[in-house]
N, C-alpha and C positions, 0 to 999 in steps of 0.2 A: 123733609125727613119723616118716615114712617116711626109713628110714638109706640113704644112697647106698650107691655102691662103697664097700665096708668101713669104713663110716658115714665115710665122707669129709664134713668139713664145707665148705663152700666161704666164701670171704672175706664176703661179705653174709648169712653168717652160716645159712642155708640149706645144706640137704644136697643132692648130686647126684639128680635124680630118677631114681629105676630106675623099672623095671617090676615090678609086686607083684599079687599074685593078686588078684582081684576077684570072682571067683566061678567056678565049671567053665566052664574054653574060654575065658575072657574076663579081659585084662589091661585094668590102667588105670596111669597115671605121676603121681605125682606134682607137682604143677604149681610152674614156674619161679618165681621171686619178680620180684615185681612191679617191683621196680628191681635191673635185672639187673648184673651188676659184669663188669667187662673177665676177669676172672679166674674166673666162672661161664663166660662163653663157651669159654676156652679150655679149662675141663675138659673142656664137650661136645665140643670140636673136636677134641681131643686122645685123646678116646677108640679104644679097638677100632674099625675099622670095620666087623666084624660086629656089634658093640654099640653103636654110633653109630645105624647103620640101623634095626636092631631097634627101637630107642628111634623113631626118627623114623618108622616106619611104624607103631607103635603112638600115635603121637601122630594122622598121619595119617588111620587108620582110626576115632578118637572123633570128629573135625570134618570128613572129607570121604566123599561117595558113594566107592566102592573102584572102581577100576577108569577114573574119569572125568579128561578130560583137555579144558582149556579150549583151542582153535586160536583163535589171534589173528592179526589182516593187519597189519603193518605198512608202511605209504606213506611218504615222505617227500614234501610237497607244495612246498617251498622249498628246494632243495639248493642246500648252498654258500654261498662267500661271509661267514659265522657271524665276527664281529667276536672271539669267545672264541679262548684259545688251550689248548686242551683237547689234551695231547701225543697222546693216543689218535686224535684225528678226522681224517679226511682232509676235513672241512668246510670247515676252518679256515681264515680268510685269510691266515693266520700263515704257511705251507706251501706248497711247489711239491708240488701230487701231482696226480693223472690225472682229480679233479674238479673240474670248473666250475663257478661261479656262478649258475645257471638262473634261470629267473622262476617266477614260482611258477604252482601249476597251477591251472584254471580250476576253477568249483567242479562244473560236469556230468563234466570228467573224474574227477574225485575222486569221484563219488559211481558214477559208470559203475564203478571198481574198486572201491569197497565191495558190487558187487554181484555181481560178480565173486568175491571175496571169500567174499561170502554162499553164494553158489552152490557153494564145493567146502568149504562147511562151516564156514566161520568165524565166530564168534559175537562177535568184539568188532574193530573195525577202529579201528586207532590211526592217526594224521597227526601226522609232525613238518616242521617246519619252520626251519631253519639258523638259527635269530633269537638273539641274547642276551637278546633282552629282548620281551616284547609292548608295539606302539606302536599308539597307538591310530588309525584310518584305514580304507581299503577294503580293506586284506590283512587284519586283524581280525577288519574285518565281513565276508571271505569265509568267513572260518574256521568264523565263528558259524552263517554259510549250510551248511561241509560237514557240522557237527555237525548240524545239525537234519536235514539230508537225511539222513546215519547213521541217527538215532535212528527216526526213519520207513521206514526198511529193516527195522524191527525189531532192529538188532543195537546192542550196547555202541558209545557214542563214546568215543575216546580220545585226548588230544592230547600234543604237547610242545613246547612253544613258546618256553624259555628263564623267566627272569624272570618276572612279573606280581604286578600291585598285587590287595586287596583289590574293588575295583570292578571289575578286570577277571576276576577268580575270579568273582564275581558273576554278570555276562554270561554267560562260557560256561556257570554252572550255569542259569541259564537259559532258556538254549538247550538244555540237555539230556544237557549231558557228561556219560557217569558216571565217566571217572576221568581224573586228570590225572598224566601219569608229570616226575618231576622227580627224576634217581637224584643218589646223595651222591659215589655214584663209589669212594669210599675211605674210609680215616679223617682225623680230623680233622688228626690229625698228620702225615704222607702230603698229605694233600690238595696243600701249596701246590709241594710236585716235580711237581705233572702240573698242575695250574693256577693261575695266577696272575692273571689278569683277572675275578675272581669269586670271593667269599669263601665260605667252609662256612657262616656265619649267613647268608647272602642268601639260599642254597638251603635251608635249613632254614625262614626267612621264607617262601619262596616255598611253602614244603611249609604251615605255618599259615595262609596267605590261602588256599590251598584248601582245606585244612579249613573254615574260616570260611565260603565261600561253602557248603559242604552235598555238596560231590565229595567221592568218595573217591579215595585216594592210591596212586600207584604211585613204588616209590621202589626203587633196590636199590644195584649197582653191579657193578663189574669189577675181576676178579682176574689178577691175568698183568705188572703193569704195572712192576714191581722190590718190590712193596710189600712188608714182612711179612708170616708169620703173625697176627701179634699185630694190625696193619693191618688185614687181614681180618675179624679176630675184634672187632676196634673199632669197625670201621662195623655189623656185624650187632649189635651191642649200642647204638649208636643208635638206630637203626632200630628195635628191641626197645623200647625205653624211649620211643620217642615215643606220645603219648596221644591216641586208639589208635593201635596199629602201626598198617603200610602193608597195605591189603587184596589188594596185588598187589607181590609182590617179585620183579624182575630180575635173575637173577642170569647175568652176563655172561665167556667168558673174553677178552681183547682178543685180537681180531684187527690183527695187525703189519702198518701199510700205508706202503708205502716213499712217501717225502718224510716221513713223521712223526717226532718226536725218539722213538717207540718205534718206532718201523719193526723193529728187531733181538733185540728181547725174545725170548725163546726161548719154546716155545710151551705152552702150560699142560698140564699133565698133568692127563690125565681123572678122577683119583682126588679131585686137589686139589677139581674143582668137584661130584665127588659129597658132599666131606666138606662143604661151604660150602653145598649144595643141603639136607644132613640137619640141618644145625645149625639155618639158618635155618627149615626145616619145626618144628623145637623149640621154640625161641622164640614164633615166630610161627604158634601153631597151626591158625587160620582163616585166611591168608592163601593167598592162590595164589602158589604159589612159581615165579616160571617161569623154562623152561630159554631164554634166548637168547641172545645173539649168541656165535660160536664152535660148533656143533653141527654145523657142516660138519668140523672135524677130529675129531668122534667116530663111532667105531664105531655100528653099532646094537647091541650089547652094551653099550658102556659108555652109551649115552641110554638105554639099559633102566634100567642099575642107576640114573642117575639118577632116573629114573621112582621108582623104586624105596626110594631114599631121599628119596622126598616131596615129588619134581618134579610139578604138576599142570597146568601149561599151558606151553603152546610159543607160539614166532611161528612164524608157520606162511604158509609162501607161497617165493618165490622170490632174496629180496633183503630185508635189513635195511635200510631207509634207502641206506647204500650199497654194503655188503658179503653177501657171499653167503649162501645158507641154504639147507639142503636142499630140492627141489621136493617139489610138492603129492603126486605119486605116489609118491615113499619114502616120505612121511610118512604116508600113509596106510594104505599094505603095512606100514611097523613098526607103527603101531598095529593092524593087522588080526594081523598075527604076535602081536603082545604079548596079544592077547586083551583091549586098553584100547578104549575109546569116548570120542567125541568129547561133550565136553559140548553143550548142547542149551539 
């Protein structure tokens, strides 16, 4: 058995994985257990953050090309209006805030910006749409239209759509989605202070019907929100334990949008999302960990160290849905500075 930190045993009975020689110039970690405990998470989390990172960018370096960074578009094709009442959204009907209800967009413009998109480098264009739930009808079947038009650009489709059954997981695989993002947001416990119109098993169901249909899963959540540590470290150990993990992790800090009941949250410290970026890269070895929503209040120093501790893909463009995000030319000059490359 490889001995953690001074053969620290952890509750699941498992040692902390260090780093241990493997041969001249080449480390390898010992691998997590397979059913991770709330209390293996916060060892990693709680670590050194030189030996947090360490650890995660040697995890990093066995399952990803070095240097590779996936740019993703995100669209929102149906703003507003969203029957949920998610404290975080400025969607929400729930809320006086400074966005509207819109109609949803046509499908040639949607696909006019996925190529757009395409063009300053983006390899996976995601579409959300304010919905609680997918209904079946002609906004549905437009959706099914902008996925297929995606997937014919040659780039990843990605959608978010709320809710969905079984049969409707089906259709968009179909059609050609490769992944469906549906985040947990929190932990279980946490969860019902930020939402109440939508239970943690509906969204975990909704995570299984896409498995089911043959997509794969983007799932993460947001940090900033009043939550715990221990919060934090709860959902990334769901998230860990579900079979397989998620092949694409979000990891968000909230952005404070006044009408919302977080409007006042005070604002995340960049450290917090480097430590929740390198844990998550542990856990979930193969996954793409990405950096989004909130990277308009980081430095390009601290999106480096992100980067750094196991961050491999961005939303990359000008606006999240409905909040801001650094433009296409910073984003490109830090990655040209960092010496990183755009996946391909």
């Amino acid at each position: 058995m490889v001995l953690g930190p001074a053969g620290r045993v952890l509750a699941s009975g498992f040692c902390l994985p260090r780093v241990v020689p493997a041969r001249a110039g080449a480390y390898k970690l010992a691998p997590m257990p397979q059913n991770v405990t709330l209390q293996d998470v916060l060892a990693l989390y709680e670590l050194p953050m030189p030996t947090l990172i360490r650890r995660a960018q040697t995890v990093h370096a066995e399952h990803h090309p070095e240097g590779e960074v996936q740019l993703c578009t995100l669209l929102s094709v149906k703003t507003g209006g969203c029957q949920e009442n998610c404290s975080y959204c400025p969607q929400s009907s729930h809320y006086e805030t400074t966005i509207d209800s819109e109609r949803m967009m046509k499908v040639d413009e949607v696909l006019a910006a996925a190529k757009v998109a395409k063009s300053a480098g983006a390899t996976r264009f995601c579409m959300g749409a304010a919905w609680r739930e997918v209904k079946e009808g002609p906004a549905f079947d437009n959706v099914l239209k902008m996925v297929r038009g995606v997937r014919e650009e040659g780039m990843e489709a990605c959608v978010t759509l709320g809710m969905l059954t079984e049969s409707q997981a089906k259709r968009l695989a179909e059609a050609g989605l490769s992944a469906y993002n549906h985040n947990l947001d929190t932990s279980r416990e946490f969860y019902g202070k930020v939402i109440t119109t939508r239970t943690y098993d509906e969204r975990l169901t909704t995570l299984s019907n896409v498995r089911k249909a043959g997509v794969t899963v983007c799932s993460g959540g947001i940090i900033g929100m009043g939550e715990s540590i221990k919060d934090r470290c709860a959902m990334l150990m769901t998230l860990a334990n579900l079979d397989p993990y998620p092949e694409s992790v979000p990891i968000n800090a909230l952005v404070p949008v006044e009408g919302t009941p977080l409007a006042n949250q005070p604002k995340v410290d960049p450290l917090e999302l480097v430590r929740m970026i390198a844990t998550a890269r542990i856990l979930m070895p193969k996954a793409r960990v990405r950096l989004s929503a909130g990277r308009t209040e980081l430095s390009r120093e601290a999106q480096l160290l992100c980067f750094l501790a196991g961050a491999n893909s961005v939303f990359y463009g000008e606006k999240l849905l409905t909040t801001g995000n650094p433009d296409v030319e910073a984003d490109q000059a830090l990655l040209r500075d960092a010496g990183l490359r755009a996946a391909v």
